[in-house]
N, C-alpha and C positions, 0 to 999 in steps of 0.2 A: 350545528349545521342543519340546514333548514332539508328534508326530504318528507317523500311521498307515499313513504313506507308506514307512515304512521296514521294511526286509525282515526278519520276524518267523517264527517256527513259528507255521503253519497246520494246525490239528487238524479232522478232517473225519469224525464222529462218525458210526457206525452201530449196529444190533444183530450178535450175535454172527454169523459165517457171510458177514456181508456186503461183511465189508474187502476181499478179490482182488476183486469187481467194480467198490466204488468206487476201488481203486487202478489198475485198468484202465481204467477212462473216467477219470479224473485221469493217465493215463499220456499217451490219446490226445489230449487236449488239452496234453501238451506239460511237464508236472509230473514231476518227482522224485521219487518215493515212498517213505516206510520203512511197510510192512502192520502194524499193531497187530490187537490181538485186536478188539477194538471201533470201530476206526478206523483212520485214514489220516493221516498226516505231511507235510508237506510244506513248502515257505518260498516266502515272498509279502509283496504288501504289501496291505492294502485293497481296489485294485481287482482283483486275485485274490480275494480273497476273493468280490466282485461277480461274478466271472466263473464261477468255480467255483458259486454261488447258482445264476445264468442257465442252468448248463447241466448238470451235476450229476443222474442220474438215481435213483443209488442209494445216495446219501449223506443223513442224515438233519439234520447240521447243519454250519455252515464254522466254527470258531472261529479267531480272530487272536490270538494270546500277545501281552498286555501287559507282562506283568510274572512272573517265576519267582521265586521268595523261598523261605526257612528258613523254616518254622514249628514251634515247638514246642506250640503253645498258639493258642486263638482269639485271643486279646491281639493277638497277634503278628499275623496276620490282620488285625485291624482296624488297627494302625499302619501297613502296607505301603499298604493299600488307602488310609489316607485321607491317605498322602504325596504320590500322583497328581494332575495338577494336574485335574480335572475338570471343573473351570471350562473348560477348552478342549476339552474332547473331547465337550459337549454341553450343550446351552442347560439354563440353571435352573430354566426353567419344561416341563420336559419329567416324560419318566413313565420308571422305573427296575424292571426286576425281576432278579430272582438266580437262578440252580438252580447244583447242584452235586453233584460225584462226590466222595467224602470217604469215608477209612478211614484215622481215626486214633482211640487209644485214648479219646483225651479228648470223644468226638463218639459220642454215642448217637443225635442226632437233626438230620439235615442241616437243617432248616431253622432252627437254631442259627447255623451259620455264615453261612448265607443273611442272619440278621437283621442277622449284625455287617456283613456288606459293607454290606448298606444303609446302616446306621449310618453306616457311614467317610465313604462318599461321598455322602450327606446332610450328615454334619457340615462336609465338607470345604466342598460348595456356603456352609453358612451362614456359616463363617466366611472363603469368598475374597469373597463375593456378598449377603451378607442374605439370599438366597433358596434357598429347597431345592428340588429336584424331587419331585414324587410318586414311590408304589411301591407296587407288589401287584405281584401273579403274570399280569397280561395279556402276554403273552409277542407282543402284537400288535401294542400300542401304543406303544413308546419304546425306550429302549437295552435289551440283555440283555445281560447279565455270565455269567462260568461258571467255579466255583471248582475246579479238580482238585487234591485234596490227596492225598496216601499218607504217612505216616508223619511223616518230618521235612519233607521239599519238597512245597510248592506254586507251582503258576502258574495264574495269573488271565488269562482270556482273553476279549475280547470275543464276543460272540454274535452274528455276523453277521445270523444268519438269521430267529431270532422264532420265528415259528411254522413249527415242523419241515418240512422239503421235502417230506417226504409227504404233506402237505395239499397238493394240487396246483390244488385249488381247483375242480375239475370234475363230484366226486363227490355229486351231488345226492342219487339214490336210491341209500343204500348195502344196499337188498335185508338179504339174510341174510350176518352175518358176513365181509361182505366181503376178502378181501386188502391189506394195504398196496400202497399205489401201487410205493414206494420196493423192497418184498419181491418185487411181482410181476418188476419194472423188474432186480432181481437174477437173481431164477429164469428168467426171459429167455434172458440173459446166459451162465447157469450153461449152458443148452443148445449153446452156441455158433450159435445162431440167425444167418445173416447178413438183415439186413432186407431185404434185395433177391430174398429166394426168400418162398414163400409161408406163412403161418403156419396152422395150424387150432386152436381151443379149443375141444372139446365142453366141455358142465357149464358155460359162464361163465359160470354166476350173474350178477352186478352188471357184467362185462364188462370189469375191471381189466386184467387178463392182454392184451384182446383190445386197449385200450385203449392200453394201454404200447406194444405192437406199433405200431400204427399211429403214433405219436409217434418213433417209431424209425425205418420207415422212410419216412417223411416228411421226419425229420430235424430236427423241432420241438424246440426247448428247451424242456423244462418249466418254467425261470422264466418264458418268457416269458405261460403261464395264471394266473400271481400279480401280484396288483399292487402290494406291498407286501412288505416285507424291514427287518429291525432295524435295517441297515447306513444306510437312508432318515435316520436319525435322529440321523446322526451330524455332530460339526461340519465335518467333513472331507469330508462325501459329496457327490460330484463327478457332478451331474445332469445335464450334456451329456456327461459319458465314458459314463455308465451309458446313456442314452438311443444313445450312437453303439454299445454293446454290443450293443442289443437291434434296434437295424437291421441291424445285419450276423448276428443271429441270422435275424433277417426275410427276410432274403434268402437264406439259404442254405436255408432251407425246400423239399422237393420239393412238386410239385403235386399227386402223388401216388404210392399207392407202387409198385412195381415189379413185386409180387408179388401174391396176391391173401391178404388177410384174412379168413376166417371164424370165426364166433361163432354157439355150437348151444345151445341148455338145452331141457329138456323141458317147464319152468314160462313159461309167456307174461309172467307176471308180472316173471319174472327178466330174459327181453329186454327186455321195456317198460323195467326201469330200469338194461340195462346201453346200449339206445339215448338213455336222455336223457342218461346219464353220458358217451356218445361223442359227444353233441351239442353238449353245454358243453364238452368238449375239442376241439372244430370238425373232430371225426375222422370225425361217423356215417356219411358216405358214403363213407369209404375201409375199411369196415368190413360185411361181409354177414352178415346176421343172419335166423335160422332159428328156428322154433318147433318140434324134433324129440328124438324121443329119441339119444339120443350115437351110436348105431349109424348112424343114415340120417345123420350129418354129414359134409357135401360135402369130398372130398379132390379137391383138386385134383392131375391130369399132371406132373411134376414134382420135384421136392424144396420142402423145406423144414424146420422143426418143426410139430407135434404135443403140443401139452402142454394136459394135463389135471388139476386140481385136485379129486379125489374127496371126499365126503365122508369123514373120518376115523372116524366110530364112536365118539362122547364118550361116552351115555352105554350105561346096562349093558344089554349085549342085541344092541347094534347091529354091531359088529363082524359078529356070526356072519350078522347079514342082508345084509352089505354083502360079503361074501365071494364069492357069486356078480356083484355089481357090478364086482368089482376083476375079475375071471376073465374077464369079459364084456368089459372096456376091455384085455384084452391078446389075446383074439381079434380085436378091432378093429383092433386094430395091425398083426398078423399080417395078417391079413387085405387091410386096407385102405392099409394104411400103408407100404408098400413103396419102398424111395428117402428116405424121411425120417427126422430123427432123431426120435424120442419123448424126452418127459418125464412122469413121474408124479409130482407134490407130495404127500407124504403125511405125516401124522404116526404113521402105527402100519404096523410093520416090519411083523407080522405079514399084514395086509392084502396090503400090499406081495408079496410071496412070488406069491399067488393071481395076478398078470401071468402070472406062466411063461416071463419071460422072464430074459437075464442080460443085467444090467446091464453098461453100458459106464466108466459113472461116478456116481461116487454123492456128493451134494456137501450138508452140513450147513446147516441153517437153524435158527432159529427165529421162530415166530409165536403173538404173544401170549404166553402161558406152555408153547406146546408143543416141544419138541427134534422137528426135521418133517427130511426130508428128499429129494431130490430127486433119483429115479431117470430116468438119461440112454440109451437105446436107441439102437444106431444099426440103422434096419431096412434093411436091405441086403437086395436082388433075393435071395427066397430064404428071409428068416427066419422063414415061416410053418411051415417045416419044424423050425428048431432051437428046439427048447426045452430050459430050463434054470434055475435059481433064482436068483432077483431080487434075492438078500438073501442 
């Protein structure tokens, strides 16, 4: 009998840049890792999968490897898939969608092979069951499937999670061009931030950055802000294991955090929706929030980080105006920032430079369509004096 219980490659999908963190918080929970370009490796059964969902800050999805196979052809595709007894791994009157990473010659348009799995496992239901399940792209409502092809191999894996872990479910007002929850949750990370020292965010727009902080050191699992997971849907899914999960995430909750939190923007409007965003993450009051420009933002005695997310200068023009902004956030630091590490997120190197400072680490991201990246300061008693280029 075919089950889920049995210890499979677990593939734990991110964007580019962000594998070393999700293999670091998959390390600290106890995991084996091999680092992909895009993801994270590891072996599990099910309730791993469950576990890694639950807690999981900067990984964007859990897949479970069903099944690895030869393909030369979609053909071939659709036989494998509708070998699987499907009839056991979820009810027939359930709802079914597909995505998929594919590069192979015979595939100009993935949602080609997306149709035939449905197919498979549709035709398979009507003929073990007279009944099919539904299917579309609700990545919300029922099982999710996920095809990785390259050339001759594939493997079919299930799609634990549905709707991507960066919807973390708290984001009411997402303001102006928000940050990924999951991207801030890395750049965090990237600083070597310990949560138990104090964090500061000027600029926090929507209040992501300030957000993640506070979840961190609290010590909150961001599953536990989602009420809903693909894995829910499955015939295997073991509702008092998962339930006994999420109390012992409850419990290891702090009351609060150690260190103090602050959150600065110049726009009132920008607090207003990065407090209702910390409200619905049940953070607002481990979180201080200011209507100032980034200069007057409270540093606290201390250490801790300092990360700041600048406007990058998209369209034509803005660069050369934003150039005294960037110049102005590394006299800051200088200045004010003394004992703590800094980080600057940026996507235009050239910007970058205008800190004045020399970076300590410099660590790759991308967001949305831009190659950004994330300069690491460490300001030590004294750096207002050394300057030097950032880039």
């Amino acid at each position: 009998m075919f089950t889920l219980a049995r210890e499979s490659s677990i593939l734990v999908s991110c964007p580019k840049g962000m594998a070393p963190y999700v293999a670091l918080e998959m390390g600290e929970l106890g995991y084996e890792t091999q680092e992909l370009e895009a993801g994270v490796r590891t072996t599990g059964t099910l309730h791993d999968c469950m576990r890694l969902n639950l807690h999981l800050r900067c990984g964007h999805r859990v897949h479970y490897r069903l099944k690895r196979f030869g393909a030369l052809h979609p053909d071939m595709v659709y036989r494998e898939v509708n070998s699987m007894p499907w009839e056991e791994i979820f009810a027939a009157d359930g709802y079914l969608s597909v995505h998929s990473s594919v590069v192979h010659p015979t595939i100009s348009d993935t949602r080609f092979p997306n149709l035939r799995i449905k197919d498979a496992v549709v035709d398979r239901f009507s003929q073990k069951t007279g009944s099919r399940p539904d299917s579309g792209p609700d990545e919300g409502k029922g099982v999710c499937l996920f095809l990785h092809w390259r050339d001759k191999k594939a493997e079919l894996f299930m799609d634990t999670t549905g709707i991507p872990l960066p919807k973390r479910g708290y984001r009411l007002n997402p303001f102006r061009a928000p940050m990924q929850e999951t991207l801030a949750a890395s750049v965090i990370r990237a600083t070597f931030w310990d949560p138990a020292d104090n964090f500061v965010n000027p600029m926090c727009g929507s209040g992501t950055l300030a957000i993640e902080a506070a979840l961190m050191a609290r010590n909150i699992a961001p599953g536990l802000l989602r009420e809903s997971f693909a894995f829910m849907h499955l015939s295997e899914f073991d509702a008092s294991a998962w339930q006994q999960m999420r109390t012992e995430a409850e419990a290891a909750i702090l009351p609060r955090p150690k260190g103090r939190i602050i959150a600065s923007d110049i726009d009132p409007q920008a607090v207003d929706a990065a407090r209702d965003n910390a409200r619905q993450a049940g953070v607002e009051e481990n979180i201080e929030f200011s209507v100032c420009d980034f200069r007057q933002t409270t540093v606290p005695e201390g250490k801790g980080a300092v990360l700041v997310n600048p406007e990058y200068g998209e369209r034509l023009g803005e660069a050369d105006e934003l150039g005294e902004t960037y110049q102005a956030v590394g006299d800051f630091l200088k200045q004010r920032c003394a004992g703590y590490r800094a980080g600057i997120f940026t996507c235009n190197l050239a910007l970058a430079k205008r800190i004045g400072l020399r970076a300590e680490r410099k660590a790759p991201f991308f967001s949305a369509k831009f190659s950004c990246t994330l300069f690491v300061y460490n300001m030590w008693e004294g750096a207002a004096a050394k300057r030097g280029a950032s880039a």
